[in-house]
C-alpha positions in Angstrom: 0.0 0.0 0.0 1.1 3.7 -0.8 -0.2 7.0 0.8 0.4 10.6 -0.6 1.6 12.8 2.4 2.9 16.3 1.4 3.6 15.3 -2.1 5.6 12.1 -0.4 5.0 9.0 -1.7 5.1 6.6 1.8 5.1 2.7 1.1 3.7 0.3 3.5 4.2 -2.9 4.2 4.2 -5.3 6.6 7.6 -5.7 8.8 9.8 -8.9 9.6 12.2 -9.1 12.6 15.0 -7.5 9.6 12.9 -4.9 11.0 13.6 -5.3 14.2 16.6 -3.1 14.9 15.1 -0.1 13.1 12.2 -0.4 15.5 13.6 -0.9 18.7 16.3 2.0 17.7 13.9 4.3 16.6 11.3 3.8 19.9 14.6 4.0 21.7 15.8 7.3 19.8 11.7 8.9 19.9 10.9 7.7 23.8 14.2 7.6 25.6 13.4 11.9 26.9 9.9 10.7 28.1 11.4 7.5 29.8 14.4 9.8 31.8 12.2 12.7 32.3 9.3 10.1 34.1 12.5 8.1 36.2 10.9 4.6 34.2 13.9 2.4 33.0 14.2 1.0 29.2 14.0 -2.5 28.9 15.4 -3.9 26.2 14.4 -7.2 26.7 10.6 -6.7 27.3 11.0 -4.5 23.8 12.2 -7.5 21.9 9.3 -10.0 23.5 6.9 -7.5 22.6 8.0 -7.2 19.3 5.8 -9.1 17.3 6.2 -8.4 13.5 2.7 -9.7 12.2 0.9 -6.6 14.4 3.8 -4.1 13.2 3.4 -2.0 9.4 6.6 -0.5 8.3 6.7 2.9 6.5 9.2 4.0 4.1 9.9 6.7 1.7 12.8 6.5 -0.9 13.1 3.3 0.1 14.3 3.9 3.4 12.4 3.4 6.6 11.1 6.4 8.3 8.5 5.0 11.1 6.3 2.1 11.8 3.1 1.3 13.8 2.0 -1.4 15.8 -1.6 -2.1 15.5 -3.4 -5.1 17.8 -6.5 -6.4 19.4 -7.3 -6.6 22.9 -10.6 -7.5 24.4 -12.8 -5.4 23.3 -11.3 -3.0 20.6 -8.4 -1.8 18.4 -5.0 -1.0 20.6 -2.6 1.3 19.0 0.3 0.3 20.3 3.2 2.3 18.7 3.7 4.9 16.4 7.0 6.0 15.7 7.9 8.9 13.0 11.8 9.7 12.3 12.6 13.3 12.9 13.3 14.2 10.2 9.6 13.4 8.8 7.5 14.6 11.7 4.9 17.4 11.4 4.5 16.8 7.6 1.1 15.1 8.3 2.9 10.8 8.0 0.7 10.5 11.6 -2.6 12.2 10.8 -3.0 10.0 7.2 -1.6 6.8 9.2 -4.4 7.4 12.3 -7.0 7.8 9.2 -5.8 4.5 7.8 -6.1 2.8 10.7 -9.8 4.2 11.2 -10.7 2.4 7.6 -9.4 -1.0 8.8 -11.1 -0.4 12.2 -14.3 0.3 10.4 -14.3 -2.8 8.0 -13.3 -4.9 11.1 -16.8 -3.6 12.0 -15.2 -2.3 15.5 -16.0 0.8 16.7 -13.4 2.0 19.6 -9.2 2.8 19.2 -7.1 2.7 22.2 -3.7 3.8 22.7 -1.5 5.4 25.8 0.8 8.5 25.3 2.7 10.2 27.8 0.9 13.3 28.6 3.8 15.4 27.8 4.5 14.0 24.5 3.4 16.7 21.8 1.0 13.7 20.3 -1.2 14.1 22.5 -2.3 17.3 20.1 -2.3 15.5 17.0 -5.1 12.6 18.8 -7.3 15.4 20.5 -7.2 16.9 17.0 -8.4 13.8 15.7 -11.4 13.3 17.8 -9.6 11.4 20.4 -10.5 12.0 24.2 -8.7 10.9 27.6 -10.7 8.3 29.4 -8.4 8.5 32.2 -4.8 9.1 33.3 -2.4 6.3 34.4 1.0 7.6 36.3 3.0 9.3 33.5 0.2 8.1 30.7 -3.1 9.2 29.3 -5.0 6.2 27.8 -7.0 7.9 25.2 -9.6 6.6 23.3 -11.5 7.3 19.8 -15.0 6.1 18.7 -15.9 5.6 15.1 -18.4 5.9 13.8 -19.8 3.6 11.2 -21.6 4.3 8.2 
């Protein structure tokens, strides 16, 4: 799959643990301030057992990656689980058409409610109000937000 962001063209496709470096380095490189600032300790080993490349899309532009997502489902609805943007492509709108994307595959999953948890520092947390999401409640150092969708 392919998506137009900003006159990018961003491939898709599904990751393999090849992947697996890029991802852990990249979480490690996007979360590490959020994980010093809130005293909570990296674990490197909990990262790798939670990697699990069948829930995990990769993104890439000029053939190189440049973020992933994690996408899986708990109980009762859609958990987004990760979603990491390089640097050097963040604020060029790679998370608002990637949160839209997910919306279509919640919808013709015939679900109706995304999860995820952000720090409540993290600058994200502007891009998911934006998007409709709202806090259901706070945990420690997290919000857990959640979105509704409607279907149609």
């Amino acid at each position: 799959m392919k998506i137009k962001v900003d006159n990018r063209s961003i491939k898709i496709r599904s990751s393999s643990w090849d992947d697996y470096d890029y991802c852990y380095c990249l979480t490690k490189k996007n979360m590490q301030s959020f994980y010093i600032k809130h005293n909570l300790e990296w674990k490197a080993k909990a990262y790798r057992r939670n990697f699990t490349p069948k829930y995990i899309k990769i993104l890439e532009y000029n053939k190189r990656r440049v973020g992933f997502y994690k996408l899986t489902f708990k109980e009762d609805c859609w958990y987004l689980a990760d979603l990491q943007i390089s640097w050097l492509l963040r604020g060029k709108g790679i998370g608002t058409k990637i949160l839209w994307i997910i919306e279509t595959i919640v919808k013709k999953e015939w679900h109706n409610k995304i999860e995820l948890k952000v720090f409540f520092d993290n600058l994200a947390v502007n891009l998911y109000k934006r998007l409709g999401y709202s806090i259901l409640e706070k945990e420690s150092e997290r919000f857990l937000m959640v979105k509704y969708i409607l279907k149609k």
